[in-house]
Residue, then its C-alpha position, 0 to 999 in steps of 0.5 A: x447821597x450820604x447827607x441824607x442819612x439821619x442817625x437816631x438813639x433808641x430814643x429817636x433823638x438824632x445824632x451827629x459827629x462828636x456827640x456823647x451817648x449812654x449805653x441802655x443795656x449790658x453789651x458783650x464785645x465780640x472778640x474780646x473779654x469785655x462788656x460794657x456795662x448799662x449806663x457808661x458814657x461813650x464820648x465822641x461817637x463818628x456816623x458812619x454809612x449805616x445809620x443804625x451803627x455809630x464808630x466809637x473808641x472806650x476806655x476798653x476797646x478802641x475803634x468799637x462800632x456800636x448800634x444805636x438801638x442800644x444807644x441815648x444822647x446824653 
């Protein structure tokens, strides 16, 4: 059933493992200090079950679960 998941940006492009997107907006982690600013390149995002969030790690924060909402394929 999970094969059936299709995973798409905020733009509409799909997503898969291993591909790099670009953050559209100012997000605050929770739990943390940080925000990721409009624009920083998020390299090798993993899909998970949820197709509006996506698993990544940054230079910041590691194991990071972002939504695709705030998302582009670069």
């Amino acid at each position: 059933m999970s094969d059936d998941i299709i995973v798409k940006d905020s733009n509409g492009t799909r997503l898969a493992d291993g591909d790099s997107v670009t953050l559209i907006k100012d997000l605050k982690v929770k739990g943390t200090s940080e925000t990721l600013k409009r624009g920083t390149l998020v390299k090798n995002i993993r899909l998970t079950d949820n197709p509006a969030e996506v698993e990544c790690n940054t230079k910041q924060v590691k194991g990071l679960v972002l939504r695709t909402e705030f998302l582009k394929k670069a």
